[in-house]
C-alpha positions as CSV (number, residue, x, y, z in Angstrom):
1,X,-28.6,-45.0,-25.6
2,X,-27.5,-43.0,-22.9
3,X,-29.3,-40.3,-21.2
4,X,-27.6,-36.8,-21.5
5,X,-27.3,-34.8,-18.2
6,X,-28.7,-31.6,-17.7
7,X,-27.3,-29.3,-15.4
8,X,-29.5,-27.1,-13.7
9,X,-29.9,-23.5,-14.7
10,X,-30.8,-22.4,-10.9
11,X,-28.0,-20.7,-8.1
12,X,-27.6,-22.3,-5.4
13,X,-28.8,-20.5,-2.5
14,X,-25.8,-18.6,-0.5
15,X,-25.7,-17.1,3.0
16,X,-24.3,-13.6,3.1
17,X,-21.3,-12.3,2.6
18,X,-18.7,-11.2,5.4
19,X,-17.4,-7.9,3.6
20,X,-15.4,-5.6,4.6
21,X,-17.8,-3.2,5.4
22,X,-19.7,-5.7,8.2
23,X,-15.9,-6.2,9.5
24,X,-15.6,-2.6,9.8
25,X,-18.8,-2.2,11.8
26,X,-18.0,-5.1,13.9
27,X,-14.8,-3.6,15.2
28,X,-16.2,-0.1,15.9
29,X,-19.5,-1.8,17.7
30,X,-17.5,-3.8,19.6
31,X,-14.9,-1.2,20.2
32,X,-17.8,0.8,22.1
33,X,-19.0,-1.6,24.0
34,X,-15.8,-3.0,25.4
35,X,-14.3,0.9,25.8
36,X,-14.0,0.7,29.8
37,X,-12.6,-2.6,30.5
38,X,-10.4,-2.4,27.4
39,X,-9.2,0.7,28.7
40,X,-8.1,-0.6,32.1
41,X,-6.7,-3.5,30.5
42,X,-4.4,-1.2,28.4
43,X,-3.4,1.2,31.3
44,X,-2.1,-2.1,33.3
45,X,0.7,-3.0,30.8
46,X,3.0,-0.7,29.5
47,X,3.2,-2.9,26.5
48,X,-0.3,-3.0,25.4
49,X,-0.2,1.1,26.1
50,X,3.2,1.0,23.5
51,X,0.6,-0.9,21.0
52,X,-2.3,0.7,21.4
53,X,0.1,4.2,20.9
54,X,1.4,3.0,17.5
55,X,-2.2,1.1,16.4
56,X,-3.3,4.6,16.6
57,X,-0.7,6.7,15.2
58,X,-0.1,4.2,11.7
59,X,-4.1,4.4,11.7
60,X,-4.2,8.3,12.0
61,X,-1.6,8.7,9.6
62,X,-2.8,6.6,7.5
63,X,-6.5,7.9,7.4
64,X,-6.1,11.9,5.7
65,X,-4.3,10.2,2.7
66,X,-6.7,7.2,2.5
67,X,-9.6,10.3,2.3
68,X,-8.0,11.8,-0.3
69,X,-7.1,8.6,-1.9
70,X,-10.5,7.0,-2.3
71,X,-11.8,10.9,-3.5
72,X,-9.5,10.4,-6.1
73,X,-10.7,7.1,-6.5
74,X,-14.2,7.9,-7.2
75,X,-13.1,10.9,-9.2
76,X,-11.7,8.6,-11.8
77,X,-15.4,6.2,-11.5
78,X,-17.3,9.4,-11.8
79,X,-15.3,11.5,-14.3
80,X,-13.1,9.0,-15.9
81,X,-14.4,6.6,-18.4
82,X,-12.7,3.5,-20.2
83,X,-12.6,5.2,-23.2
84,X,-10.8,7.9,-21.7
85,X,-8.4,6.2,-19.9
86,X,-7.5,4.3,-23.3
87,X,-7.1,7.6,-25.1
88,X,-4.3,8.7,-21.9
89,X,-2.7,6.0,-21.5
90,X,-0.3,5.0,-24.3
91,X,-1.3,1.7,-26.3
92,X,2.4,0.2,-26.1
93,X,2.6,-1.6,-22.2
94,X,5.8,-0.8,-21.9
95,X,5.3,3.0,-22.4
96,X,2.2,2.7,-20.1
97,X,3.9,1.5,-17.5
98,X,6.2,4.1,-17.9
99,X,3.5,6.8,-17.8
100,X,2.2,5.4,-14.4
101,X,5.0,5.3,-12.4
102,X,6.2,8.7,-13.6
103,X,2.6,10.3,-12.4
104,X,3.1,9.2,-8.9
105,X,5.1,12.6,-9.0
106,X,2.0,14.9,-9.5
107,X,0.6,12.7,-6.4
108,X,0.9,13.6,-3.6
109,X,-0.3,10.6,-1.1
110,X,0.4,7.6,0.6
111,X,0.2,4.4,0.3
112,X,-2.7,3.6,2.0
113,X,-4.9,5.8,-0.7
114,X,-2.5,4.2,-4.0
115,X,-4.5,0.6,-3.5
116,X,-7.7,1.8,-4.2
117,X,-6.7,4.1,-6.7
118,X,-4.8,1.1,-8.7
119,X,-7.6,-0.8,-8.4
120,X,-10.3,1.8,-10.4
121,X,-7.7,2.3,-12.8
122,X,-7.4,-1.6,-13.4
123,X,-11.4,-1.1,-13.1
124,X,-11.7,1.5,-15.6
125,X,-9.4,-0.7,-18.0
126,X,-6.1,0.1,-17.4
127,X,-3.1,-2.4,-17.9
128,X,-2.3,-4.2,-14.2
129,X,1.5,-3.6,-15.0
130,X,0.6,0.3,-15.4
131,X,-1.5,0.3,-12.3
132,X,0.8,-1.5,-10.2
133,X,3.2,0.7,-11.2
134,X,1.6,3.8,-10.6
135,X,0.6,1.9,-6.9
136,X,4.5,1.8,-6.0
137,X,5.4,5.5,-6.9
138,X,2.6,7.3,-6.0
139,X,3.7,7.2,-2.5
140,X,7.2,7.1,-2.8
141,X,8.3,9.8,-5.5
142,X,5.8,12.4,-5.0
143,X,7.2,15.9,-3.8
144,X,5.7,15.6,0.0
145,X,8.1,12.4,0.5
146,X,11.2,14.1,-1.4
147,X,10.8,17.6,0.8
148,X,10.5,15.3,3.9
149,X,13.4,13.3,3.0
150,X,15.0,16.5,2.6
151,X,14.1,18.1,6.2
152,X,14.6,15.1,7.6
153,X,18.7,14.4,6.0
154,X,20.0,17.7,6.1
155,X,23.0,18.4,4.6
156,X,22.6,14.8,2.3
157,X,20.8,15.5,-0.7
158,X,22.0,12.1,-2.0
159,X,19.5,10.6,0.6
160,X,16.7,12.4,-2.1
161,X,18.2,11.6,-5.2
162,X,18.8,7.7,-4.0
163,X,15.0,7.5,-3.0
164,X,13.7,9.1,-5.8
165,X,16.2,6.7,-8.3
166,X,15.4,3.5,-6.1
167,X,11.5,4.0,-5.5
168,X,11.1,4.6,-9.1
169,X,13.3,1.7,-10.5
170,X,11.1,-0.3,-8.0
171,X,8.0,0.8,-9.6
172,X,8.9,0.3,-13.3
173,X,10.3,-3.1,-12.7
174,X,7.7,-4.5,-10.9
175,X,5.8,-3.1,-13.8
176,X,7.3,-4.8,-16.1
177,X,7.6,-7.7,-13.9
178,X,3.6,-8.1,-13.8
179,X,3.4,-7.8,-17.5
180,X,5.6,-10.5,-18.1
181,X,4.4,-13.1,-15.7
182,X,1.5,-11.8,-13.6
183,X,-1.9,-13.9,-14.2
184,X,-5.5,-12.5,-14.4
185,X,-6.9,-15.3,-11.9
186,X,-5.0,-14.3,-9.5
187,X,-7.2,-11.6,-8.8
188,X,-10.6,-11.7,-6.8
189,X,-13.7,-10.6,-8.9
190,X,-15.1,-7.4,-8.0
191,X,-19.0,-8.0,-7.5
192,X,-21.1,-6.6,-10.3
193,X,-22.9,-3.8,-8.7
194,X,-19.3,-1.9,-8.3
195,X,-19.5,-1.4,-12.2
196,X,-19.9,2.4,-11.9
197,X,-20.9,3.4,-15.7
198,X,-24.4,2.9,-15.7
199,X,-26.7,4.5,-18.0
200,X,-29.4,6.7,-16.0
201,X,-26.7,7.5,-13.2
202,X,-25.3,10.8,-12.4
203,X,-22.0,11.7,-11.6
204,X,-22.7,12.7,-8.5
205,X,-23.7,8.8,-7.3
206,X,-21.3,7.4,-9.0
207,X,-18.7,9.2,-7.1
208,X,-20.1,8.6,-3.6
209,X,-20.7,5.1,-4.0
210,X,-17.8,4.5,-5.5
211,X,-15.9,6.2,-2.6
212,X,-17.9,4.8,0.0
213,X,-17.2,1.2,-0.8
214,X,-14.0,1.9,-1.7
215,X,-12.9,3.8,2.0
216,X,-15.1,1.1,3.8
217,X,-13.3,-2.0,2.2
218,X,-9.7,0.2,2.8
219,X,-10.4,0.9,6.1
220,X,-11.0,-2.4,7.5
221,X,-7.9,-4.1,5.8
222,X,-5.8,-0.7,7.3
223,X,-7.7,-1.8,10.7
224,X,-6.1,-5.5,10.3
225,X,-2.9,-4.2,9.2
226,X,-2.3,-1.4,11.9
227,X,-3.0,-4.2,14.3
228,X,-0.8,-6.5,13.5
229,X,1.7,-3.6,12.9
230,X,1.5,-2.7,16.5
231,X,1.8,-6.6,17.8
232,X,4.8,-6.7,16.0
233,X,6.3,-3.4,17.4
234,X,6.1,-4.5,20.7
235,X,8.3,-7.3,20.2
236,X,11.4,-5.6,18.8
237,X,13.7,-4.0,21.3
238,X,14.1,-0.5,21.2
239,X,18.0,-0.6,21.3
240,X,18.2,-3.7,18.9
241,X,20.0,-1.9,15.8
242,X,22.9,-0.7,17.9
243,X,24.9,-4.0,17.5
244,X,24.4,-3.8,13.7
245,X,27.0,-1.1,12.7
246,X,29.6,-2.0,10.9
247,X,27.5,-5.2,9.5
248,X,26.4,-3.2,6.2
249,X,24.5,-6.7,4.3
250,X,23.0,-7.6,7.9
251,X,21.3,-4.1,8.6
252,X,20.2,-3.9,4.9
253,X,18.2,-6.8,5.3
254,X,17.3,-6.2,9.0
255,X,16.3,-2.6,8.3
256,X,14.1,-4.0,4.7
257,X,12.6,-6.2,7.7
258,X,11.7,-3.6,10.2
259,X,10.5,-1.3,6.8
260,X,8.2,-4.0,6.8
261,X,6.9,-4.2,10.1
262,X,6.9,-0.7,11.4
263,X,4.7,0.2,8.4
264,X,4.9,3.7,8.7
265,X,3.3,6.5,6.6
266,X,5.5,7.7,3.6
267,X,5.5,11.3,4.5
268,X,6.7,10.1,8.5
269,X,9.3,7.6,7.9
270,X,12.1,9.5,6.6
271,X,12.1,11.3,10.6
272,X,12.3,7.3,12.2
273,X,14.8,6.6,9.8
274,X,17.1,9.6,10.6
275,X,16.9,8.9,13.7
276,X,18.6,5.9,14.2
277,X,22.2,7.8,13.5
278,X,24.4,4.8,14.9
279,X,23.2,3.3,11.3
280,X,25.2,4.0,7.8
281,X,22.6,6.1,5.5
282,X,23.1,3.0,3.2
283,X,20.6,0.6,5.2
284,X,18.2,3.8,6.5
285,X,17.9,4.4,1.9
286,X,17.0,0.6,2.1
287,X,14.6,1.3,4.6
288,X,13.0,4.3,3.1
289,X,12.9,2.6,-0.4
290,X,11.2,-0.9,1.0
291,X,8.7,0.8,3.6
292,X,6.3,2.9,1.0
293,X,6.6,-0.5,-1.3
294,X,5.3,-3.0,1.4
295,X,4.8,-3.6,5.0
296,X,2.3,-5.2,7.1
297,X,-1.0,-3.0,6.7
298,X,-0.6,-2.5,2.6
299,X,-0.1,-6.0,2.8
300,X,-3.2,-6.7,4.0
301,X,-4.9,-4.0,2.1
302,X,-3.4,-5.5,-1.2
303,X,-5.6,-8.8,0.1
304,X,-8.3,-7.3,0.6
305,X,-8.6,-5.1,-2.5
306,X,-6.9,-7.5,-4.9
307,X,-7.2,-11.1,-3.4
308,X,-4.7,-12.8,-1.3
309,X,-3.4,-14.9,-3.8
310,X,-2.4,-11.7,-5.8
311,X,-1.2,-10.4,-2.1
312,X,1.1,-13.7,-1.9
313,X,2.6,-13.4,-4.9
314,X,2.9,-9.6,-5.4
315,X,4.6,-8.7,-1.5
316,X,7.3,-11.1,-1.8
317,X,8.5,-10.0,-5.0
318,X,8.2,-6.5,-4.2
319,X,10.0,-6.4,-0.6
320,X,13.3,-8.3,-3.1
321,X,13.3,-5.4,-5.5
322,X,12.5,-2.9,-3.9
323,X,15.6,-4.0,-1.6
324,X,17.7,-4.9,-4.2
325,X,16.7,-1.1,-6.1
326,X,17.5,0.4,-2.8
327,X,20.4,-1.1,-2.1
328,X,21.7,-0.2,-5.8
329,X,20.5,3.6,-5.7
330,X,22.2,4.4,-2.4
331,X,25.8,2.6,-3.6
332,X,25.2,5.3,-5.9
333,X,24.1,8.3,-4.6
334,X,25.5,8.2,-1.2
335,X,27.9,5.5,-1.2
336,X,28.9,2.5,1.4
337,X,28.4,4.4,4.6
């Protein structure tokens, strides 16, 4: 008779963890340390002084709305509770969805504050769709964006209706999207001593430890993604998209592209993208509908809040609807020019 195996009950020992927060702390040691010679290094190549200029302004941009986003975020782990959130959201995931992407109008912020918003709400049991949803309008429809758009297209208020129509259709259909074929596991596990609601807690420690890990994780991914934001900034010619007027499907894709890399604030891009005047408006809408959706540093946000093989999936098929949406909204609104 055979000898039935038993496992062992005890956990294997493991070393510790490189979070996000000892990243974080790395980079600012280090960045203290190294401040003289990294200084003359920088003020001996123009090009590392054009990086180091636009590390700094995507990361100062970025850094007010990621405040208020992870205030908001521990607002809804302090204040918010499951049951709650059922009762507000609708039961139907289609209406839900819905919902979400039409409250990124009462929001103002940007992108950089959405992830870890999305992410409490899918803590606090909300529907992914819903709070993927809510992650692509909340940046992209909310009145700060639209009056910006406004200020900075004067005279074209189909430049506002087409981002409004396009950032929304992007948000819904990825929504819908998710809940049809988006899978649980691709998500990374949140460590159990993030679940807030704990008997014997007060309200006032959930909400700072909630915010605290939440801005800590944020901040290191939006330190990763500014970087590589500013690499790839250095690389593109500053005259590059004069040769593409007249080429309408080239400098839709081109200008989805740069969207991407620039990764510029939502509230700041409308001013880049009315600035390059040789361009139609049609390709600057694409731009303005794909760079509040994804680019480099919400990329790498996404991977380190979600997981990167949510990251992998969810960027791809993002960047092609939200071009596609774009494109569709400014045929519309302000035509093929």
């Amino acid at each position: 008779m055979s000898t039935p195996i038993v496992e062992s009950t005890r956990s294997t020992p493991r070393g510790p963890r490189l979070s996000s927060t000892y990243v974080l702390a790395g980079l600012l040691a280090l960045g203290l340390v190294f401040a003289g010679p990294l200084a003359h290094w920088f003020e001996s190549d123009a090009r590392l002084q054009t990086a180091a200029t636009v590390f700094t302004g995507v990361f100062m941009q970025a850094v007010p709305f990621l405040v208020l986003g992870v205030v908001i975020s521990g607002g809804i782990a302090a204040f918010v509770s499951p049951d709650l959130l059922r009762k507000l959201l609708p039961r139907n995931e289609s209406a839900a969805i819905g919902v979400a992407g039409l409250a990124g109008i009462a929001l103002p912020g940007c992108e950089c504050g959405a992830v870890p918003v999305s992410r409490r709400l899918m803590d606090q049991g909300a529907p992914g769709a819903a709070a993927f949803a809510f992650l692509l309008s909340a940046p992209a429809v909310n009145p700060v964006v639209l009056i910006a758009t406004a200020v900075a297209f004067p005279g074209e208020p189909g430049m506002v209706a087409a981002r409004f129509a396009g950032s929304l259709a992007t948000a819904l259909l990825m929504g819908a999207l998710w809940s049809r074929f988006g899978r649980p596991e691709w998500f990374t596990a949140r460590p159990h001593g993030h679940e807030h609601w704990a008997p014997g807690r007060s309200r006032w420690q959930v909400f700072t430890e909630a915010a605290r890990h939440d801005f800590l994780q944020a901040a290191a991914f939006l330190v990763v993604g500014a970087a590589a934001a500013a690499a790839l900034h250095v690389l593109v010619p500053a005259g590059w998209y004069r040769g593409l007027a007249g080429q309408m499907l080239v400098s839709i894709v081109v200008l989805a592209l740069l969207a991407v890399v620039l990764a510029l604030c939502s509230e700041a891009d409308a001013f880049v993208a009315a600035s390059m005047s040789s361009l139609p408006l049609l390709p600057r809408l694409v731009f303005l509908v794909v760079g509040p959706a994804v680019d480099v540093k919400l990329f790498a946000m996404q991977a380190g809040t979600f997981g990167r093989r949510f990251a992998l999936r969810f960027a791809p098929a993002t960047f092609a609807v939200a071009t596609c949406c774009g494109a569709l909204a400014g045929v519309i609104f302000v035509g093929v020019r």
